[in-house]
DRENVEX-944098 format. One record per residue (C-alpha): x, y, z; residue number from 1; residue in one letter. Coordinates in steps of 0.1 Angstrom, whole numbers. Example, Ala and Ser with C-alpha at 12.3 -4.5 7.8 and 13.67 -1.06 7.14 Angstrom:
% residues 2
{east=123&north=-45&up=78&seq=1&type=a}
{east=137&north=-11&up=71&seq=2&type=s}
% end
This chain:
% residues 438
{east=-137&north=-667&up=9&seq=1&type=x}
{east=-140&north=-632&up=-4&seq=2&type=x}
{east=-149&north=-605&up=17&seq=3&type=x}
{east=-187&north=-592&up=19&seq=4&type=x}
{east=-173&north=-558&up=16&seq=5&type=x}
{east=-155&north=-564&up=-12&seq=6&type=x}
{east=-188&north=-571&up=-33&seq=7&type=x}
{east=-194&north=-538&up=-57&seq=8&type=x}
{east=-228&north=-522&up=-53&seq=9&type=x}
{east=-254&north=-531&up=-81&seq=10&type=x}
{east=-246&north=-511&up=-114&seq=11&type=x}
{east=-279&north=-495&up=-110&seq=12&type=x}
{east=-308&north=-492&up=-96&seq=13&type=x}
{east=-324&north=-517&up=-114&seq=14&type=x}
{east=-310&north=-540&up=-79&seq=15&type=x}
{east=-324&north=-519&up=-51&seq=16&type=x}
{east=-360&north=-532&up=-45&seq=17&type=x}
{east=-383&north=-511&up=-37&seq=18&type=x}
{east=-356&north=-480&up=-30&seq=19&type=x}
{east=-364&north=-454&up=-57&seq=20&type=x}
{east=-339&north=-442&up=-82&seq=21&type=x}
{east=-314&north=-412&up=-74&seq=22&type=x}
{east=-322&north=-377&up=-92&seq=23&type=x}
{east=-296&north=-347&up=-99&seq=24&type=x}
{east=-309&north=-313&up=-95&seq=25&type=x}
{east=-295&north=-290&up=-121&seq=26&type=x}
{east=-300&north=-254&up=-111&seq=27&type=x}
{east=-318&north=-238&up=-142&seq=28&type=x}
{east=-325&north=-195&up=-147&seq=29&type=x}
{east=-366&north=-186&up=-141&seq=30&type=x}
{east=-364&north=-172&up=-178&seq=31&type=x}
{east=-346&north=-174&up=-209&seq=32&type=x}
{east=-339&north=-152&up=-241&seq=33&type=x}
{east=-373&north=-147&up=-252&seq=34&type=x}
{east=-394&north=-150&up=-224&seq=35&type=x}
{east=-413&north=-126&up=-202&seq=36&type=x}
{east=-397&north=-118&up=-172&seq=37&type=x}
{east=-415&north=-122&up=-136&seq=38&type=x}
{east=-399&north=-111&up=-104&seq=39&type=x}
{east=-433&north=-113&up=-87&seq=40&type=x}
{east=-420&north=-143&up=-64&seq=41&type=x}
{east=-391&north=-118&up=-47&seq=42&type=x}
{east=-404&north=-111&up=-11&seq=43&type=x}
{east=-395&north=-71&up=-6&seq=44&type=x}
{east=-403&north=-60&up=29&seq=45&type=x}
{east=-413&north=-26&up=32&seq=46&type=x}
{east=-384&north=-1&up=38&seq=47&type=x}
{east=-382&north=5&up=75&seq=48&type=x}
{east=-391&north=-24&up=87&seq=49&type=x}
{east=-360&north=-44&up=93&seq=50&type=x}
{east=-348&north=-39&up=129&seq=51&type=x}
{east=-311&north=-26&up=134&seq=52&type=x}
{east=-295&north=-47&up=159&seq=53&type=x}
{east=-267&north=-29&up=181&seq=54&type=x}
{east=-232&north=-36&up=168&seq=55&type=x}
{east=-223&north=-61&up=190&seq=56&type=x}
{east=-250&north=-86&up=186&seq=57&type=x}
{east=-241&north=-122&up=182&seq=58&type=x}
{east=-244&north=-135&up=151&seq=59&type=x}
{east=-262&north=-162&up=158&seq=60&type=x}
{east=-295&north=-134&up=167&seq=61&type=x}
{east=-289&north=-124&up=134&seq=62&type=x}
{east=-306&north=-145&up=111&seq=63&type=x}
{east=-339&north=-122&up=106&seq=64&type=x}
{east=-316&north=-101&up=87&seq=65&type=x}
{east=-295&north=-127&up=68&seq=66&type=x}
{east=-325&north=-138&up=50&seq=67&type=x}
{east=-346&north=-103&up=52&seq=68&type=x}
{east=-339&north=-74&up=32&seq=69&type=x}
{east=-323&north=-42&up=51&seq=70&type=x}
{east=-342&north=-13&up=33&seq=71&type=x}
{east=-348&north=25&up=42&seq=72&type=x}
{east=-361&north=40&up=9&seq=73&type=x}
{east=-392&north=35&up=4&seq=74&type=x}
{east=-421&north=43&up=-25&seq=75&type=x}
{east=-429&north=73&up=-13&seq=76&type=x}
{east=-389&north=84&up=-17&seq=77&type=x}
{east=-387&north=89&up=18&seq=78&type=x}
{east=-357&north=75&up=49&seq=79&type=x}
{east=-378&north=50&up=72&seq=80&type=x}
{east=-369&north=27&up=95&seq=81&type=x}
{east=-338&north=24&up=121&seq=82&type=x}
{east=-316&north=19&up=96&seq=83&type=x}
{east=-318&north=54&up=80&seq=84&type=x}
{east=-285&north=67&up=84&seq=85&type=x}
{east=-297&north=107&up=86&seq=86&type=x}
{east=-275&north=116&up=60&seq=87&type=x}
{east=-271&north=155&up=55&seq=88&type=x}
{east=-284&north=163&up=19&seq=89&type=x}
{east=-246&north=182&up=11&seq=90&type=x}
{east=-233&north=145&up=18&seq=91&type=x}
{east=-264&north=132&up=-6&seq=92&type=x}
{east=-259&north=155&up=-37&seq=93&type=x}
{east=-220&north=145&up=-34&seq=94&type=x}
{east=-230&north=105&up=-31&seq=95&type=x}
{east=-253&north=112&up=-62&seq=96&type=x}
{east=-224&north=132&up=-80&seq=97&type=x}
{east=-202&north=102&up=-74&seq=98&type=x}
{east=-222&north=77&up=-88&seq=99&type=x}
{east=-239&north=100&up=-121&seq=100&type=x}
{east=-196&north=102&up=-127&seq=101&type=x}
{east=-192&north=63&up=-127&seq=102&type=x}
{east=-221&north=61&up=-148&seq=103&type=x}
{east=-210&north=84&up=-175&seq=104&type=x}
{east=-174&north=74&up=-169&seq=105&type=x}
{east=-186&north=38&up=-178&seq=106&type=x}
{east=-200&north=49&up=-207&seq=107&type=x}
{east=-175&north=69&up=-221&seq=108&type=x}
{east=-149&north=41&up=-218&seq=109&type=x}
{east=-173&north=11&up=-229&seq=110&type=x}
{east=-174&north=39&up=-259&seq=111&type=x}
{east=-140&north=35&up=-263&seq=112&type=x}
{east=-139&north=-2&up=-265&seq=113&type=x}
{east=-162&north=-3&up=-294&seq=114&type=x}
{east=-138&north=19&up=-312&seq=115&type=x}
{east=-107&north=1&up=-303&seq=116&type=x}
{east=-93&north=22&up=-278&seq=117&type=x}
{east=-87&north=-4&up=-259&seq=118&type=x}
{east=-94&north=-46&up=-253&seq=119&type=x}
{east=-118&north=-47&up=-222&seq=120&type=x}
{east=-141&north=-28&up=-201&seq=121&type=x}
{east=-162&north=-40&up=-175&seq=122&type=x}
{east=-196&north=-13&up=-168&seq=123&type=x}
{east=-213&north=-14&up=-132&seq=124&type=x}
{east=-247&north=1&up=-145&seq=125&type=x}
{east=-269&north=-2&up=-115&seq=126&type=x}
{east=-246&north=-14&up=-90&seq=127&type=x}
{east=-230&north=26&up=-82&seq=128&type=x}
{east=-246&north=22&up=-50&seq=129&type=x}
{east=-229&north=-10&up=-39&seq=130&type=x}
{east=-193&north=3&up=-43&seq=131&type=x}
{east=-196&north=44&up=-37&seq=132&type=x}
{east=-220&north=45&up=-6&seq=133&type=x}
{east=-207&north=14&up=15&seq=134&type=x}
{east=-166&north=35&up=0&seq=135&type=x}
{east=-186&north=64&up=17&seq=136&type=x}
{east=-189&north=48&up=50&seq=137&type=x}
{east=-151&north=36&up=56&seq=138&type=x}
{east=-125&north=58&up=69&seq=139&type=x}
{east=-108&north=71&up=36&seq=140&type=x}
{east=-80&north=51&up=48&seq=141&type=x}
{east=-97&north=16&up=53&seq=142&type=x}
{east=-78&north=-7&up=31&seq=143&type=x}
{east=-104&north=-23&up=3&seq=144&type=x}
{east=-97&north=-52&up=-17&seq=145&type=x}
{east=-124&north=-53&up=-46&seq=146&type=x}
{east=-128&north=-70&up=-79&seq=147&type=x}
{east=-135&north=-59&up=-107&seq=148&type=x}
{east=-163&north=-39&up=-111&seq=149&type=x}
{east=-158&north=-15&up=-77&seq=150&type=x}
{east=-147&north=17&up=-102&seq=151&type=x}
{east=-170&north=37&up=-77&seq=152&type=x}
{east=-147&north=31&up=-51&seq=153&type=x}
{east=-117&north=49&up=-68&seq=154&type=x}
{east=-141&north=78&up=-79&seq=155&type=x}
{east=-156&north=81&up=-41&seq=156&type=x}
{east=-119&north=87&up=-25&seq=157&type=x}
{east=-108&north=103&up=-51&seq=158&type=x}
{east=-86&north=89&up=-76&seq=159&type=x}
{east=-79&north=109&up=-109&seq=160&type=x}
{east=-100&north=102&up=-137&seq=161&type=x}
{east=-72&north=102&up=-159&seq=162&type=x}
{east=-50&north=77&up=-139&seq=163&type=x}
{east=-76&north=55&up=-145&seq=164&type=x}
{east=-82&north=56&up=-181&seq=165&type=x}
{east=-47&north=57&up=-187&seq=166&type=x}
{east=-45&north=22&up=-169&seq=167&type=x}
{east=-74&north=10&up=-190&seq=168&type=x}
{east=-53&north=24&up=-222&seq=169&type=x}
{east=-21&north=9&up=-211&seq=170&type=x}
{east=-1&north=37&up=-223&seq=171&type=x}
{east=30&north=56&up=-214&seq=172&type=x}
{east=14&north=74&up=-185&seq=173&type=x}
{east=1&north=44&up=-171&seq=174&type=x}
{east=17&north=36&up=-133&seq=175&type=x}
{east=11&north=1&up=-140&seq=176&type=x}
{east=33&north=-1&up=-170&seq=177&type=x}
{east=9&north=-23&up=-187&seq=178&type=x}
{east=12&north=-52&up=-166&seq=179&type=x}
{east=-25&north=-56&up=-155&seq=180&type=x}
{east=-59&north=-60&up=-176&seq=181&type=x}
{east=-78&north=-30&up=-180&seq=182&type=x}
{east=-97&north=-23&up=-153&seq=183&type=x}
{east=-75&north=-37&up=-125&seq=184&type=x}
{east=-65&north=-6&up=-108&seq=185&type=x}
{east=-42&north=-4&up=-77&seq=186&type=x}
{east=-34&north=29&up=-57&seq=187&type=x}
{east=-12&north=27&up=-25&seq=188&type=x}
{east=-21&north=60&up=-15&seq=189&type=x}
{east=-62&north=55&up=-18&seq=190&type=x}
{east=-57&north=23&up=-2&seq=191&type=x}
{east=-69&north=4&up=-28&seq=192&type=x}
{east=-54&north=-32&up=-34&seq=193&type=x}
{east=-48&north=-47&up=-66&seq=194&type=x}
{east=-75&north=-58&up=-83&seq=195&type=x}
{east=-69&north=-95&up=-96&seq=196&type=x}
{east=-83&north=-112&up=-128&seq=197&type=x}
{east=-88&north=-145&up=-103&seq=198&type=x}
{east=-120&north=-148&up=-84&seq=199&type=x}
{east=-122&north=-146&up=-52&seq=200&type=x}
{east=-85&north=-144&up=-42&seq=201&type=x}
{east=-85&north=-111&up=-25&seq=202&type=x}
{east=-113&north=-123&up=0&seq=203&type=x}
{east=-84&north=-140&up=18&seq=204&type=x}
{east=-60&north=-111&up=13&seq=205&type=x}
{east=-85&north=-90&up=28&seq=206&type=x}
{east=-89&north=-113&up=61&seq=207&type=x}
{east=-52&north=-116&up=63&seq=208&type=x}
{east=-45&north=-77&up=60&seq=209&type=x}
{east=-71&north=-71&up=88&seq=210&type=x}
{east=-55&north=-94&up=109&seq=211&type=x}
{east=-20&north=-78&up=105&seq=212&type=x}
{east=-38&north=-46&up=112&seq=213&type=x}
{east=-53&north=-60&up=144&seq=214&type=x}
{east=-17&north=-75&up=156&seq=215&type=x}
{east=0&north=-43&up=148&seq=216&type=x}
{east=-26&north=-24&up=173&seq=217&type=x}
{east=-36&north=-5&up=140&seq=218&type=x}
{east=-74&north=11&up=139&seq=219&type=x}
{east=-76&north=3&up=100&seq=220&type=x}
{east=-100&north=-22&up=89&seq=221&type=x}
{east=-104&north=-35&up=57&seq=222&type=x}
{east=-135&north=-44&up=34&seq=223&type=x}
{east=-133&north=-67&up=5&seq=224&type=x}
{east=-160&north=-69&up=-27&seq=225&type=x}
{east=-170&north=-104&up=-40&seq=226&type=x}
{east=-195&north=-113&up=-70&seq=227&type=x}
{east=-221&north=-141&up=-58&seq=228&type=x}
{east=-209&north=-165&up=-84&seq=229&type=x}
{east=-177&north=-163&up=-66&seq=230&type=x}
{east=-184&north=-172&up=-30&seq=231&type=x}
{east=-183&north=-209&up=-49&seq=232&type=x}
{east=-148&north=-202&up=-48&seq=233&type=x}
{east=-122&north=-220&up=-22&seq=234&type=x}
{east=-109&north=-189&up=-11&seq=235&type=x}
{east=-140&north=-171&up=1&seq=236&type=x}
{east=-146&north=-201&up=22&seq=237&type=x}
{east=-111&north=-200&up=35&seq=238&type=x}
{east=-120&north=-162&up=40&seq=239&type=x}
{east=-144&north=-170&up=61&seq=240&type=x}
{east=-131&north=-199&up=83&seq=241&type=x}
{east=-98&north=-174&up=90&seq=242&type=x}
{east=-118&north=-145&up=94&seq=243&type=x}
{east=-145&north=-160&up=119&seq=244&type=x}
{east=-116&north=-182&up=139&seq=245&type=x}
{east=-94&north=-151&up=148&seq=246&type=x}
{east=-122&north=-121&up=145&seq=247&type=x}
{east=-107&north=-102&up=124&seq=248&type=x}
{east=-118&north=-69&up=115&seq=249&type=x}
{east=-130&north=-72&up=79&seq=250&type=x}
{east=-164&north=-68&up=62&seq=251&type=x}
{east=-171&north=-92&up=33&seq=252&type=x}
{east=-193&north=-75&up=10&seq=253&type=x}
{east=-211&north=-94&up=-19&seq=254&type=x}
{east=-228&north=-83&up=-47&seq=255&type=x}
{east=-258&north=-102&up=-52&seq=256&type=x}
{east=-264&north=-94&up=-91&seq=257&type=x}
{east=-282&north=-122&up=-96&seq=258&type=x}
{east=-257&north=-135&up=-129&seq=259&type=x}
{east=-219&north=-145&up=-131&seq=260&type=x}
{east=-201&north=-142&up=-159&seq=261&type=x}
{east=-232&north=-162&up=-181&seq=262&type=x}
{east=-247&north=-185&up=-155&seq=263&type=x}
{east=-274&north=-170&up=-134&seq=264&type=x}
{east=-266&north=-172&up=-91&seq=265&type=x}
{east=-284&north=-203&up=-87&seq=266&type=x}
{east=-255&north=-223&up=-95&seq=267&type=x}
{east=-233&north=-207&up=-65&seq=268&type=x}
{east=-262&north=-218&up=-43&seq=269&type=x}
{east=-288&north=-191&up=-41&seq=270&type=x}
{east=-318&north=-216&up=-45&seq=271&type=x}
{east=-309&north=-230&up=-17&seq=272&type=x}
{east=-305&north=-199&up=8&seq=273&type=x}
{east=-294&north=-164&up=9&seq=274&type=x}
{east=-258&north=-156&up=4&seq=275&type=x}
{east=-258&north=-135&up=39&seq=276&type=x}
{east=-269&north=-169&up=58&seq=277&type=x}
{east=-233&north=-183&up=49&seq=278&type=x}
{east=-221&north=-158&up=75&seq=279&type=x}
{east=-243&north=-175&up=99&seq=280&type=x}
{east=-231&north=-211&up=95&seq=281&type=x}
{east=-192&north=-193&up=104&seq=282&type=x}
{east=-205&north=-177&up=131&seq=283&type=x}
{east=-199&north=-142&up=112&seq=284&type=x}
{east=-224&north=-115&up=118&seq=285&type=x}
{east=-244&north=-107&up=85&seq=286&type=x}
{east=-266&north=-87&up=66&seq=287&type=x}
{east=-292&north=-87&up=38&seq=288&type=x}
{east=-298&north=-54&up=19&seq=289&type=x}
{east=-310&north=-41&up=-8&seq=290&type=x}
{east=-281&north=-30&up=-31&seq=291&type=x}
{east=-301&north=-5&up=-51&seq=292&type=x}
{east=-307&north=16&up=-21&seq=293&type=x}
{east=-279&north=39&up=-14&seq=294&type=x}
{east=-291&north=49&up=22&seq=295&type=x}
{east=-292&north=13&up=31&seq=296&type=x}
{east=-258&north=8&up=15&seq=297&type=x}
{east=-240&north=31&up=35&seq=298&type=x}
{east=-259&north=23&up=70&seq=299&type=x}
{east=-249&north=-14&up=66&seq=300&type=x}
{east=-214&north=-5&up=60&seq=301&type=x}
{east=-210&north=18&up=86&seq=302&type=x}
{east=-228&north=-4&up=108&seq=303&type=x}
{east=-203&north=-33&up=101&seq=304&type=x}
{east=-174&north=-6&up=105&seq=305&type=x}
{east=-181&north=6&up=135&seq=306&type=x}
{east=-182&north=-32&up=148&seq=307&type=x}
{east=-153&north=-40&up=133&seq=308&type=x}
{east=-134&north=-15&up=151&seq=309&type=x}
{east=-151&north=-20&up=183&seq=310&type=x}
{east=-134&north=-59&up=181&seq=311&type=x}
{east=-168&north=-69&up=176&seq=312&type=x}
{east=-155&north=-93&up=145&seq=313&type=x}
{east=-167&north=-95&up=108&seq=314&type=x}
{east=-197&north=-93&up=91&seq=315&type=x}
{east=-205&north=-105&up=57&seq=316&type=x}
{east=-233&north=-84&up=37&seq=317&type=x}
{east=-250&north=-94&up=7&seq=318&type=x}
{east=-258&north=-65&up=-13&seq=319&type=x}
{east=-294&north=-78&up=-36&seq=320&type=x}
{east=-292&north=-58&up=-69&seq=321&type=x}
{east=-291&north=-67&up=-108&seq=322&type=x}
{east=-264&north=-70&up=-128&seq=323&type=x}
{east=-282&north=-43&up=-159&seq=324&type=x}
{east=-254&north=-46&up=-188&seq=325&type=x}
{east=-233&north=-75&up=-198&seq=326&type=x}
{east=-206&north=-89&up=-173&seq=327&type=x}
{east=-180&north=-69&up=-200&seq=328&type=x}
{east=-174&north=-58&up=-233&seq=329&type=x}
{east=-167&north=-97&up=-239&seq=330&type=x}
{east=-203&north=-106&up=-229&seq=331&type=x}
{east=-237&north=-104&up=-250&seq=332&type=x}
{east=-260&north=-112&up=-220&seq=333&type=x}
{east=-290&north=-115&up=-248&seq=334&type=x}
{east=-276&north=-151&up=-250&seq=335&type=x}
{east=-287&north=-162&up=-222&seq=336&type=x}
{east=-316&north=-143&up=-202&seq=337&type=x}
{east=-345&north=-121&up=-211&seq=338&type=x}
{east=-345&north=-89&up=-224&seq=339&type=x}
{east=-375&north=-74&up=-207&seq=340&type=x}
{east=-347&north=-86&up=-172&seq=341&type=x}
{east=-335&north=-47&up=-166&seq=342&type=x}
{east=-366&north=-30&up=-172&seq=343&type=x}
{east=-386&north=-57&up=-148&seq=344&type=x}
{east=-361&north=-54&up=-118&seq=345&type=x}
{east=-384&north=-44&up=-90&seq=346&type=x}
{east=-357&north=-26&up=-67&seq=347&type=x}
{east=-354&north=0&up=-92&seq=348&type=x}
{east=-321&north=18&up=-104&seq=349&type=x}
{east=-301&north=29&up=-74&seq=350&type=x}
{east=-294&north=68&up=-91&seq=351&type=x}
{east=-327&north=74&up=-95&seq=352&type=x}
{east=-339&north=64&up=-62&seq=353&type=x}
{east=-312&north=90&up=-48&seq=354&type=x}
{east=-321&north=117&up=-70&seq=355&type=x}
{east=-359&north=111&up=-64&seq=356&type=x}
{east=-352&north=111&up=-25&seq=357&type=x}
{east=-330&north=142&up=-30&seq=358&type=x}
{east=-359&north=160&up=-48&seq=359&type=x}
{east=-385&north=144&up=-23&seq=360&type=x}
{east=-363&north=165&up=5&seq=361&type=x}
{east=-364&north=201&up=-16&seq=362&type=x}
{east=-332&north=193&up=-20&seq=363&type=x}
{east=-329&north=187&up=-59&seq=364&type=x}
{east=-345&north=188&up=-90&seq=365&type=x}
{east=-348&north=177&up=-124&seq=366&type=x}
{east=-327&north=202&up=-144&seq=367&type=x}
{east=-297&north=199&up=-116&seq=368&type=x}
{east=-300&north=164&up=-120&seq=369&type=x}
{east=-296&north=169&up=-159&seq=370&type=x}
{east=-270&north=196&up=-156&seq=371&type=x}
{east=-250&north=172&up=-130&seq=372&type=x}
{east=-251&north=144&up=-156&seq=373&type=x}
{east=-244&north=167&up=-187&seq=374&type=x}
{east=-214&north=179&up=-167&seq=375&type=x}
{east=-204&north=143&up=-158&seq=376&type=x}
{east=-201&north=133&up=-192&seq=377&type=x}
{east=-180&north=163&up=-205&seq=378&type=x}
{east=-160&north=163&up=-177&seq=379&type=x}
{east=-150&north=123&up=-186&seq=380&type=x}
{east=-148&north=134&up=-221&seq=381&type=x}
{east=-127&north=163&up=-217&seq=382&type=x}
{east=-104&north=138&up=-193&seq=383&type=x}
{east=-104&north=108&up=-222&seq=384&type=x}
{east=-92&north=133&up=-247&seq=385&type=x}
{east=-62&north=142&up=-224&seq=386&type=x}
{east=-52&north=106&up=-217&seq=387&type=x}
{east=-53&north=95&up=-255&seq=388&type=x}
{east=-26&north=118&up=-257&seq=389&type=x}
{east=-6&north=95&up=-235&seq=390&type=x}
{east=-16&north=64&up=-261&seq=391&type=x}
{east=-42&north=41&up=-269&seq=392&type=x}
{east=-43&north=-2&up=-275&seq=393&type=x}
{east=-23&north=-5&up=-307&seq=394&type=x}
{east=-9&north=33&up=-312&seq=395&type=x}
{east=23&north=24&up=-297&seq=396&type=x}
{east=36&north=55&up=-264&seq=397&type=x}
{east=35&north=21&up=-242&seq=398&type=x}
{east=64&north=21&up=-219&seq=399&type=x}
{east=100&north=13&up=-225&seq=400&type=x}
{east=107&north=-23&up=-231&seq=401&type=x}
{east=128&north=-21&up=-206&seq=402&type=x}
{east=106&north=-19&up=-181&seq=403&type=x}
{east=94&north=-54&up=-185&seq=404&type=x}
{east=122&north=-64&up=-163&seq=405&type=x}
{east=117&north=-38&up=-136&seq=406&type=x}
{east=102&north=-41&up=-101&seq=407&type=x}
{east=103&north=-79&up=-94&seq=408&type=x}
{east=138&north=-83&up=-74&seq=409&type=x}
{east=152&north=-49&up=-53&seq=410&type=x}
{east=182&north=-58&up=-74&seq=411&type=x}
{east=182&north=-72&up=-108&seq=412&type=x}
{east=207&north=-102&up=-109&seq=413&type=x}
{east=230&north=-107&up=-133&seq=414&type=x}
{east=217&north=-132&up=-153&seq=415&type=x}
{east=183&north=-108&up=-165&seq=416&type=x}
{east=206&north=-79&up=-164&seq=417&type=x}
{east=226&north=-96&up=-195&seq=418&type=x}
{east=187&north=-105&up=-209&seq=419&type=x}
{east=177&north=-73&up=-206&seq=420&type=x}
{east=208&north=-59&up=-224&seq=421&type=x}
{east=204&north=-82&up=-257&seq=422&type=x}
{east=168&north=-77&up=-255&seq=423&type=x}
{east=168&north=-42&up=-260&seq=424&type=x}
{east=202&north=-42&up=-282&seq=425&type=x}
{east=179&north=-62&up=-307&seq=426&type=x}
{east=149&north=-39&up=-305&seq=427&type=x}
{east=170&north=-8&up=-315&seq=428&type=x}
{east=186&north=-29&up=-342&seq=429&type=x}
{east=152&north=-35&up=-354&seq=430&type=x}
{east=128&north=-8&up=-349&seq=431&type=x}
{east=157&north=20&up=-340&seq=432&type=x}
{east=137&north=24&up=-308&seq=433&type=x}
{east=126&north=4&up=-276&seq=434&type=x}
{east=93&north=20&up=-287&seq=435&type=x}
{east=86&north=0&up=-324&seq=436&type=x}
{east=52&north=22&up=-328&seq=437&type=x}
{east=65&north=53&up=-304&seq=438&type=x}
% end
């Protein structure tokens, strides 16, 4: 006799009686190319009015502000609230000079990639304040782990201009010797990992640095930068289990743009919840805030800094801004949301919300502002210039051919050594140098 167990469920619902048929929900963006964009339905508290917990509160008291919205700028371009981090206005006018120089440094080289200079860019337009305020708030030598659209990071601590557009050239000068995408930067000396082209994968790198860092007896945290889409990822969630498990002192920062790559955040879950309340089901501390608010920026950073250090644990934050260009120079977001998007965002643009602030203090003006920026862009022009000299995508001064066997074994075995040799023996032969364009 055959087993009852055995017996395969009805091929469809036609069978069930009275049960009603199953559904799928397939997540779909409010608007598409041609339709009038409406952000009415976003619930924006009035800046001030989120409390600020002390740094040691439990997570699990935190949920007001996992699905709230930190803010301190408000309307009037005035600090409110606890959260106001009572920055000097010197510190201010060098946060706003950081980010105008991302801007017009994004420019410049998405400039560039229109002409050919080089394959790729990636812009951060209206982002700055996500990457150079909560940079701002870290000891200069935190470690960060970011992807790939954290540029403001470099430019906070930093980083010469021209290092960086030599790595997006992939010329002779570049310390990467052509070996990574444009874009990906790495310094050792800002500590500033890798960026990788994979998503996600330096969430866990971050955790696992921290915890070194906490075994060592170390007082370095680290902070790691994640897009939404990502955090769909298996290695954010590993992040999280590892990072909640041994309290390890690292602060997950995501950037809540509200798109992906062409698929709009509702597909990595954001109907459902906030991205800050997945903190809450690890038992990580975490924070909502609005990501075009630079004071807000840096006071949740700092705020999740100082609890790191005290062994308080993690803390993820979700930074809410908009994503106001294309995800790169690959990307035509016309495709596939509204136009009137950018102009509609109601959180503003995160420069001018500085500047306004700065000017609402007596502390700025309009023609410093337009001197700031004028000297921004000449400044990244002057520096592009000087880097071109070092070679651009297709004008040959790339590095040795050679190199292409350098820096994977301390010492090169024998075997790639006697590759190496014929390799270059028949480059010479044919193009009289290693360099065939050079």
């Amino acid at each position: 006799m055959a087993d009852p167990a055995d017996t395969p469920p009805p091929a469809s619902s036609q069978g069930a009686g009275n049960r009603p048929a199953l559904s799928l929900h397939v997540p779909e963006p409010k608007f598409r190319p041609g339709d009038k964009a409406d952000f009415s339905d976003i619930q924006i508290p009035p800046a001030g009015a989120q409390p600020r917990p002390d740094e040691s509160a439990k997570p699990a008291d935190m949920a007001p502000l996992a699905y709230g919205l930190v803010r301190v700028l408000g309307e009037d371009n005035q600090a409110h609230g606890p959260w106001d981090p009572k920055l000097s206005p010197d510190t201010l006018r060098t946060m706003l000079g950081h980010m105008a120089l991302v801007r017009a440094f994004d420019e410049r080289m998405f400039r560039g990639q229109r002409q050919g200079k080089t394959s790729f860019y990636m812009k951060c337009t209206g982002e700055e304040a996500t990457s150079v305020a909560a940079a701002m708030a870290l000891a200069s030598d935190d470690m960060v782990f970011p992807s790939y659209r954290q540029q403001g990071i470099l430019i906070a601590r930093g980083y010469p201009l021209i290092e960086m557009i030599n790595q997006i050239y992939s010329n002779k000068a570049d310390k990467l010797k052509g070996r990574q995408l444009p874009i990906m930067y790495s310094s050792r000396a800002h500590s500033f990992f890798s960026i990788s082209g994979n998503l996600a994968t330096q969430t866990p790198q971050a955790v696992g640095w921290a915890m070194a860092s906490a075994v060592r007896g170390d007082s370095r945290i680290a902070a790691t930068w994640v897009g939404e889409g990502s955090t769909a990822e298996g290695d954010f969630h590993s992040a999280c289990t590892f990072a909640a498990v041994y309290n390890a002192p690292v602060i997950l920062n995501v950037i809540n743009n509200q798109w992906a790559i062409s698929s709009f955040s509702g597909f990595a879950g954001a109907e459902r919840t906030t991205f800050a309340a997945r903190g809450l089901g690890y038992g990580i501390a975490a924070l909502r805030v609005d990501g075009n608010d630079a004071l807000a920026c840096f006071a949740a950073q700092q705020w999740a800094a100082n609890r790191a250090r005290a062994n308080q644990g993690p803390t993820l934050i979700e930074y809410f801004t908009y994503r106001a260009e294309g995800h790169s120079t690959s990307d035509d977001p016309s495709g596939y949301r509204s136009a009137q998007e950018r102009e509609e965002w109601p959180l503003g643009d995160p420069i001018t919300r500085l500047k306004d602030h700065l000017i609402a203090l007596g502390e700025w003006d309009e023609d410093r502002q337009a001197a700031m920026d004028a000297e921004c862009a000449e400044r990244v022009k002057a520096t592009t210039k000087e880097a071109e000299k070092n070679g651009i995508l297709g004008h040959g001064l790339h590095h040795p051919f050679h190199t292409m066997f350098e820096d994977v074994y301390e010492e090169l075995p024998w075997h790639l050594e006697e590759q190496a040799d014929q390799a270059i023996r028949e480059r010479i032969a044919k193009f009289g140098t290693e360099r065939p364009f050079g």
